[in-house]
PAGU-140910 format. One record per residue (C-alpha): x, y, z. Coordinates in steps of 0.2 Angstrom, whole numbers, padded with zeros to 4 digits, always signed. Layout:
// PAGU-140910
XYZ;...
END
This chain:
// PAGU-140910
+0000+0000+0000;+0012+0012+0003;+0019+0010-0016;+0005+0017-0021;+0005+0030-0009;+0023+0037-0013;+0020+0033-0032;+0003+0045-0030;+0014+0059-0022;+0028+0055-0033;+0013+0060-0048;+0008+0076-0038;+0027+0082-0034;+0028+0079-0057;+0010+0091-0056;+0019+0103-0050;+0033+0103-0055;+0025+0105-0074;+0014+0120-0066;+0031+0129-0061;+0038+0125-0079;+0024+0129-0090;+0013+0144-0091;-0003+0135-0095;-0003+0124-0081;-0011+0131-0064;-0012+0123-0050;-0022+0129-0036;-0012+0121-0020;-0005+0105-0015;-0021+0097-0013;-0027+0100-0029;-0014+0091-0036;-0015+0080-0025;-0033+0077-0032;-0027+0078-0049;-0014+0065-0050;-0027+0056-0042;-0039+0059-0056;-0025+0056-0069;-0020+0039-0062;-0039+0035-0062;-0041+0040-0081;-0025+0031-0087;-0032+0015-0080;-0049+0017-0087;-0049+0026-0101;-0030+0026-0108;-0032+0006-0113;-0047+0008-0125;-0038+0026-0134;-0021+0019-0136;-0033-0001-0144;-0043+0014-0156;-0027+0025-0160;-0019+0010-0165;-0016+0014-0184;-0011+0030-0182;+0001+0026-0166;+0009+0014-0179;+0011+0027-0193;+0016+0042-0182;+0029+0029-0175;+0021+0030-0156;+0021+0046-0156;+0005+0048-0154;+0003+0043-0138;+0009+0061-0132;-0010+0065-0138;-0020+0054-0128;-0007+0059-0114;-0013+0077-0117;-0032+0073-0119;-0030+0063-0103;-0021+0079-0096;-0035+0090-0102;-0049+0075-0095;-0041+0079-0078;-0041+0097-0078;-0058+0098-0082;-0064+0087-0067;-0053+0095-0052;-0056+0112-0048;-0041+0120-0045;-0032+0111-0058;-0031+0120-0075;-0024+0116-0092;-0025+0130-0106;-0021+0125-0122;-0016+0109-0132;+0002+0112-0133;+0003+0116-0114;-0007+0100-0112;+0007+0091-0122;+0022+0096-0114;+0015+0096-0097;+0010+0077-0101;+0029+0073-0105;+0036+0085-0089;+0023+0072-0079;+0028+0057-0088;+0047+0058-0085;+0047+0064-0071;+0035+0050-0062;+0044+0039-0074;+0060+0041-0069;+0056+0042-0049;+0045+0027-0051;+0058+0015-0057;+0066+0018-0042;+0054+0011-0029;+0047-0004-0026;+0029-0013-0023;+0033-0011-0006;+0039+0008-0008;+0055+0004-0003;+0068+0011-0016;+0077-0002-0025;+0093-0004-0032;+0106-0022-0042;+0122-0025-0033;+0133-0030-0046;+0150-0040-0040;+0165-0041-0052;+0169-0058-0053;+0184-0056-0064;+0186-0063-0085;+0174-0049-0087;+0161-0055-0076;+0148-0047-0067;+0134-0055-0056;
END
């Protein structure tokens, strides 16, 4: 449970940090971005599955690509639900989904199930080998 719990505030801390980087992004205090990654997390269970099935062709063609889109309309989808959370514009949307993305992303790898942060103990074993 308390993966979850750090992941979710890891999510908020990427909110806003993308407020404080992009204009477009307004976030009304801690709690509504609390609610908001929240809301985002909810939506990218639910809804993310069945976009990314329907955008298939065009995900193919654009090379993946266009998976920053549905990021953004998910973006947008949780900005109009929370008060207190606001995204203007699609471009703002876009880049605030990529702030949020590698920023959660690059946090997230880091921690566990458990929410304990993890790390490989590689051992030199010699002839070039590592365990």
């Amino acid at each position: 449970m308390s993966g979850i719990l750090i992941r979710w505030l890891t999510s908020t801390g990427a909110i806003i940090l993308a407020s404080y980087l992009l204009n477009g992004i307004h976030v009304e205090g801690f709690l509504a971005a609390f609610l908001a990654a929240a809301m985002l997390g909810i939506l990218n269970a639910l809804f993310r599955p069945i976009a990314l099935l329907i955008t298939l062709p065009i995900n193919i063609l654009t090379l993946g690509f266009f998976t920053f889109v549905i990021n953004a309309a998910m973006l947008k989808m949780a900005s109009a639900l929370i008060s207190g959370f606001d995204v203007h514009g699609f471009w703002t949307a876009v880049f605030g989904s990529l702030i949020i993305s590698v920023v959660s992303f690059g946090i997230n790898v880091l921690i566990s199930e458990k929410g304990q942060v993890d790390y490989i103990e590689l051992r030199h074993r010699g002839d070039n080998r590592w365990e």
